[in-house]
C-alpha positions as CSV (number, residue, x, y, z in Angstrom):
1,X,0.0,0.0,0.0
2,X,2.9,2.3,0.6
3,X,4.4,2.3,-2.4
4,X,1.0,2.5,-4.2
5,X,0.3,6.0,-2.2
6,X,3.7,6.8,-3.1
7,X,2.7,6.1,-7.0
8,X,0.0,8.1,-6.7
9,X,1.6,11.0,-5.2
10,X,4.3,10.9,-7.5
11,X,2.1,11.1,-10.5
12,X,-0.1,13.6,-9.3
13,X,3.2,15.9,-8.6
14,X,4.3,15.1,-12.2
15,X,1.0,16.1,-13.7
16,X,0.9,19.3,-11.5
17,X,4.3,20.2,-13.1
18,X,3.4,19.3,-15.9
19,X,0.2,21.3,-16.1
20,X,2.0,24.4,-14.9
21,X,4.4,23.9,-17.5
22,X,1.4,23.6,-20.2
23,X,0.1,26.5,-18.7
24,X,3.5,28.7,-18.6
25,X,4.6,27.7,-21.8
26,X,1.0,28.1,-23.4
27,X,1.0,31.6,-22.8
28,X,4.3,31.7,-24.1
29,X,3.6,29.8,-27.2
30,X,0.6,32.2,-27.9
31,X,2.5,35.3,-27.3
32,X,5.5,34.1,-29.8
33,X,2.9,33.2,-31.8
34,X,1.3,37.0,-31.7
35,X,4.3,38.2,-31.9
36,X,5.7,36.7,-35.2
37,X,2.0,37.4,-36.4
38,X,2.7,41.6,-35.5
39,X,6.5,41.5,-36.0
40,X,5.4,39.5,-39.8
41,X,3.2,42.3,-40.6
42,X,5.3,45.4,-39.1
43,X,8.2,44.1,-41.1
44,X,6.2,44.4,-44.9
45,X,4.4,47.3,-43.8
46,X,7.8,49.7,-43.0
47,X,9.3,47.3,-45.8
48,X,6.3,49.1,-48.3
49,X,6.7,52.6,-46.2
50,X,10.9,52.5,-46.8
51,X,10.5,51.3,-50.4
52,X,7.8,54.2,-51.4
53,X,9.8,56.3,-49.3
54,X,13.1,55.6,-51.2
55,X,11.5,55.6,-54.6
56,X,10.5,59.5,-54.3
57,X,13.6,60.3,-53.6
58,X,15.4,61.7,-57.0
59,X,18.8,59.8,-58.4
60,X,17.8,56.2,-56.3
61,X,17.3,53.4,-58.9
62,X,14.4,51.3,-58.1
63,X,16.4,48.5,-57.6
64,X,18.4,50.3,-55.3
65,X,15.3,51.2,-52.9
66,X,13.5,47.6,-53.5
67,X,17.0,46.4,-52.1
68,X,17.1,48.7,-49.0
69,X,13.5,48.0,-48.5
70,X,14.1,44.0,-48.6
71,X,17.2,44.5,-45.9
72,X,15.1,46.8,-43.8
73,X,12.2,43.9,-43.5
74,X,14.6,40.8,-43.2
75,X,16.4,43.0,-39.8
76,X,12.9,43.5,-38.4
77,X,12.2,39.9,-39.0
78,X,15.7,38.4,-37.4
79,X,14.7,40.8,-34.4
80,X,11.2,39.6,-34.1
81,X,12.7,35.8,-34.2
82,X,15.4,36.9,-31.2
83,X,12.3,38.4,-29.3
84,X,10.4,35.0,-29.9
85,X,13.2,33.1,-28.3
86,X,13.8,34.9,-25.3
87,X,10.2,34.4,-24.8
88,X,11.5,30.6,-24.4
89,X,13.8,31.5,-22.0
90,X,17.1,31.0,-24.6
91,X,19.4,33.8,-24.0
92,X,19.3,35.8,-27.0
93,X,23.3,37.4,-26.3
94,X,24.1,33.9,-27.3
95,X,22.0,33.9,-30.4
96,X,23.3,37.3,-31.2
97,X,26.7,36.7,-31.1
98,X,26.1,33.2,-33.1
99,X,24.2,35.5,-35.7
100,X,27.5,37.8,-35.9
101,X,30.0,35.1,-36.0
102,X,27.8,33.2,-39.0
103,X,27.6,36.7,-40.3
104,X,31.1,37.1,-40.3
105,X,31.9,33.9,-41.9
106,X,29.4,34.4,-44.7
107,X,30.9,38.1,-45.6
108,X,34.5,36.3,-45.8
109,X,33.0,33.8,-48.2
110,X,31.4,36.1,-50.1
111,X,33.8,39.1,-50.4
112,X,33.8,39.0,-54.2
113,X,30.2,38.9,-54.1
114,X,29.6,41.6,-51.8
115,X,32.4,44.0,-53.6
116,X,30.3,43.3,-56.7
117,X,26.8,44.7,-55.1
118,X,29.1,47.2,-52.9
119,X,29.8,48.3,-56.4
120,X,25.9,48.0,-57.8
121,X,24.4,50.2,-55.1
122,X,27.1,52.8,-56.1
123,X,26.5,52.7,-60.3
124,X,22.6,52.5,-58.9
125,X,23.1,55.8,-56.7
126,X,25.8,58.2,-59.0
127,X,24.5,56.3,-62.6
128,X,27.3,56.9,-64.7
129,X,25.1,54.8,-67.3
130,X,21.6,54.2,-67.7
131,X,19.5,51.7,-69.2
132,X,19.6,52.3,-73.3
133,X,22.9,54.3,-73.0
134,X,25.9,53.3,-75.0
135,X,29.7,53.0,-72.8
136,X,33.1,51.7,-73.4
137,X,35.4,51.1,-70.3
138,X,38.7,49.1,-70.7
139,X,37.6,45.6,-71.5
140,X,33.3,46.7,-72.2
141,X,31.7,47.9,-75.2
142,X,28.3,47.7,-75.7
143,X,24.4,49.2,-75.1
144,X,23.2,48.6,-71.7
145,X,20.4,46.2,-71.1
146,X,19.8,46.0,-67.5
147,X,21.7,47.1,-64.2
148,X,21.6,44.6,-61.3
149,X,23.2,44.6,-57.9
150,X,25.1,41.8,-58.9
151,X,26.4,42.7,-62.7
152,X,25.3,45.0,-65.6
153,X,23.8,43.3,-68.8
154,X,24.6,44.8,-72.2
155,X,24.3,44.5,-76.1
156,X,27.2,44.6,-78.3
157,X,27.4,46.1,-81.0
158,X,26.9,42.9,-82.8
159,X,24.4,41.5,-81.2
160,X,26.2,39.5,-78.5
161,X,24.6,39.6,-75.0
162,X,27.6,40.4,-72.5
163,X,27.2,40.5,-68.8
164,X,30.2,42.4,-66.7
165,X,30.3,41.6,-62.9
166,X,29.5,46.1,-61.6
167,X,33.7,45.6,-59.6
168,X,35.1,45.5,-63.0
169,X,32.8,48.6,-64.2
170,X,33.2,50.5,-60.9
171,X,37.2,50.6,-60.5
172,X,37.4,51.5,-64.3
173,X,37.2,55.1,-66.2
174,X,33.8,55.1,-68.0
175,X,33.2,56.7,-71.4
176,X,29.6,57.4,-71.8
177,X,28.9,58.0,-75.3
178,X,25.0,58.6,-75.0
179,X,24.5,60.7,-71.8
180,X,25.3,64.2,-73.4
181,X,22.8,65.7,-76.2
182,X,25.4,66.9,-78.6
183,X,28.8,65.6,-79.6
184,X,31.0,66.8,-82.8
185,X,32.8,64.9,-85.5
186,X,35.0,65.8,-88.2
187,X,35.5,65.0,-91.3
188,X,39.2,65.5,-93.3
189,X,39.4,65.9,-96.9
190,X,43.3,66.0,-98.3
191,X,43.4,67.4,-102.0
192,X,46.4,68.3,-104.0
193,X,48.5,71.0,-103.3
194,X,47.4,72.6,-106.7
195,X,44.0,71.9,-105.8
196,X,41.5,75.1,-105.1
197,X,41.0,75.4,-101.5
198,X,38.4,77.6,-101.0
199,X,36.1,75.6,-103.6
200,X,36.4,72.4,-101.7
201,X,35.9,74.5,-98.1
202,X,32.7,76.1,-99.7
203,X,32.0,72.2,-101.1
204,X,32.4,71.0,-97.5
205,X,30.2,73.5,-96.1
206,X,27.3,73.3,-98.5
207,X,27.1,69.1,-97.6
208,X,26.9,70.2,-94.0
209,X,24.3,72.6,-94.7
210,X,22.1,70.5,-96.3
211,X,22.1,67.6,-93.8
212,X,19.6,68.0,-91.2
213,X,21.3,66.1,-88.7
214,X,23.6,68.6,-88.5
215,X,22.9,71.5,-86.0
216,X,22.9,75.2,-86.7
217,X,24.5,76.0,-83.4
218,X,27.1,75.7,-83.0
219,X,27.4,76.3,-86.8
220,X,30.0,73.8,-88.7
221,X,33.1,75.0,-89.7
222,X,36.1,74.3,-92.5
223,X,39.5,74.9,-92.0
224,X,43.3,73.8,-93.2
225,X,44.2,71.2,-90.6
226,X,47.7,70.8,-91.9
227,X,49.6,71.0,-95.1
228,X,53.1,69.8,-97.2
229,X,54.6,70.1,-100.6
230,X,52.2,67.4,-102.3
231,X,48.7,67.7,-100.6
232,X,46.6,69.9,-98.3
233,X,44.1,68.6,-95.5
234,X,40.6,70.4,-94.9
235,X,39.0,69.7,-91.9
236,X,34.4,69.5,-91.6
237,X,33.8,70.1,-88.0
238,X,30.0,70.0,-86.9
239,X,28.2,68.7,-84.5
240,X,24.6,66.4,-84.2
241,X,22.9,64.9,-81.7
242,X,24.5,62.0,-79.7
243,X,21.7,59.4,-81.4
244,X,22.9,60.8,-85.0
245,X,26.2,60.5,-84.1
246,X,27.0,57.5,-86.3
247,X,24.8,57.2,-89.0
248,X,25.4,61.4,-89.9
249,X,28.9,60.4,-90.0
250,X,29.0,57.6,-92.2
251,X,26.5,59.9,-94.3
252,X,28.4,62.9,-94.6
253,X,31.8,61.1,-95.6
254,X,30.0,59.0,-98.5
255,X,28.4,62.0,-99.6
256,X,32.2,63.8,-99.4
257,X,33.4,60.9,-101.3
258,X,30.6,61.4,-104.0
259,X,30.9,65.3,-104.7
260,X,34.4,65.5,-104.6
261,X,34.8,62.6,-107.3
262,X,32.5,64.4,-109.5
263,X,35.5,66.9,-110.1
264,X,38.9,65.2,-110.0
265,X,40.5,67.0,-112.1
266,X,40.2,70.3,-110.3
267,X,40.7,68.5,-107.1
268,X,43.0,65.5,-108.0
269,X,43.3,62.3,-105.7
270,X,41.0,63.6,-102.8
271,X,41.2,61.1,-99.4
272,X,38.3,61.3,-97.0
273,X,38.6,60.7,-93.4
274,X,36.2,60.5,-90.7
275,X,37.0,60.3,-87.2
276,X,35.7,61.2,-83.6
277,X,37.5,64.4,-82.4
278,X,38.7,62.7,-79.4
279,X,40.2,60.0,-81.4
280,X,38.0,57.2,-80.3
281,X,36.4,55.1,-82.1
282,X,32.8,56.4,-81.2
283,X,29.5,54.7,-80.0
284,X,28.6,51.1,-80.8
285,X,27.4,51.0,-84.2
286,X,23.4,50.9,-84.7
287,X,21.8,46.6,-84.2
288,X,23.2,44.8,-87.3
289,X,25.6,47.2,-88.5
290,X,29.1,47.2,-89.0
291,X,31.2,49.3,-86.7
292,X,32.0,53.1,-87.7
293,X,35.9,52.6,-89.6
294,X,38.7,55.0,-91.1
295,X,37.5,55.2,-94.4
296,X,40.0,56.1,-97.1
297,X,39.5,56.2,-100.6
């Protein structure tokens, strides 16, 4: 009988502690549970609130804000799942500092990674190109397609879909060959030394004029580039718009090379030249062309 009573009393202690222990972690279980619920919907509401936020803001590329939006929900989510477990009774220094060290170890993994959208969020914020713009850095030609945090997509001048990793377009100087409204070319004619100057100057002048493409103002100009005993150089200097770069320059030299063949015997073995002032090669060449070249004749 003794250790009957003694079974008895045993269980019923056990099933006191273990009702108080229903009932403790109970209330626990439904206030994690409320609180994930709240922390769930704080998080994409100030998520929504940073992202709108961001997105008025002038110069901040959407994917830039939807980015600072996404890290700004994720931190109020890891700091409602802390709160949850200290409602446990787990000591959330410990988790902290577990969170940190992993943290740590992930950023060391992923340094190239990180450099790369490091790198994005800064072409995102200054945008030294945009979407539809035309660039040449060091080892990147091409039209760009899309910017990403991660790498930049772009379009050859062939057709040839390139995607550079944004460290490699970040460290690297950047020529932007659509962001500016105007640009200038020039066009050089040589002619004999015997041939008559101010003919082919008023020539080269007249095809300028009659080209739309080319602007008013500033108004193009002809001059003697530079000279020897056997031939004379005229320079065409005019400038378009950055979209009629190309094609007004592969216009204007065939029609040089046209007008000035007409007369060759007042103007004897002309040689046309056209070239970008700055002595690049100039924007990617228009989908399915060829690219702008010397042209000599």
């Amino acid at each position: 009988m003794d250790q009957a009573s003694e079974f008895v009393v045993a269980t019923r202690a056990a099933l006191a502690q273990l009702s108080a222990l229903a009932v403790q972690y109970s209330f626990s279980a439904i206030g994690a549970i409320v609180l994930l619920v709240l922390g769930w919907m704080a998080a994409g509401l100030i998520s929504r609130w940073a992202h709108r936020g961001l997105s008025r803001i002038h110069g901040i590329d959407a994917t830039l804000s939807q980015f600072f939006s996404n890290i700004i929900r994720y931190a109020i989510l890891v700091l409602v799942v802390v709160m949850v477990l200290g409602q446990f009774g787990v000591q959330t220094a410990s988790v902290l500092a577990a969170l940190g060290a992993i943290g740590l170890a992930v950023g060391l993994a992923l340094q190239g990674t990180l450099q790369n959208i490091a790198a994005g969020i800064m072409l995102l914020v200054l945008r030294p190109f945009r979407v539809g713009e035309s660039i040449e850095t060091g080892s990147v030609t091409g039209t760009i397609v899309d910017v990403g945090l991660f790498a930049t997509e772009l379009r050859t001048a062939d057709g040839v879909y390139r995607l550079a990793p944004n460290s490699t377009l970040w460290n690297v100087p950047i020529t932007n060959y659509s962001r500016l409204k105007t640009r200038r070319n020039e066009i050089s004619v040589s002619i004999g030394s015997d041939g008559d100057i101010g003919r082919a100057q008023a020539k080269l002048m007249a095809i300028a004029g009659s080209d739309r493409r080319v602007l008013k103002d500033p108004a193009p100009t002809v001059y003697v580039a530079e000279f020897d005993a056997g031939s004379a150089k005229l320079t065409l200097r005019y400038w378009t718009k950055s979209s009629d770069w190309w094609n007004t320059g592969r216009d204007l030299t065939r029609d040089v090379k046209i007008a000035f063949d007409k007369h060759p015997e007042k103007i004897p073995d002309p040689q046309v030249e056209n070239r970008d002032v700055s002595g690049e090669s100039g924007p990617p060449a228009p989908h399915g062309a060829d690219e702008p070249v010397t042209q000599r004749t």
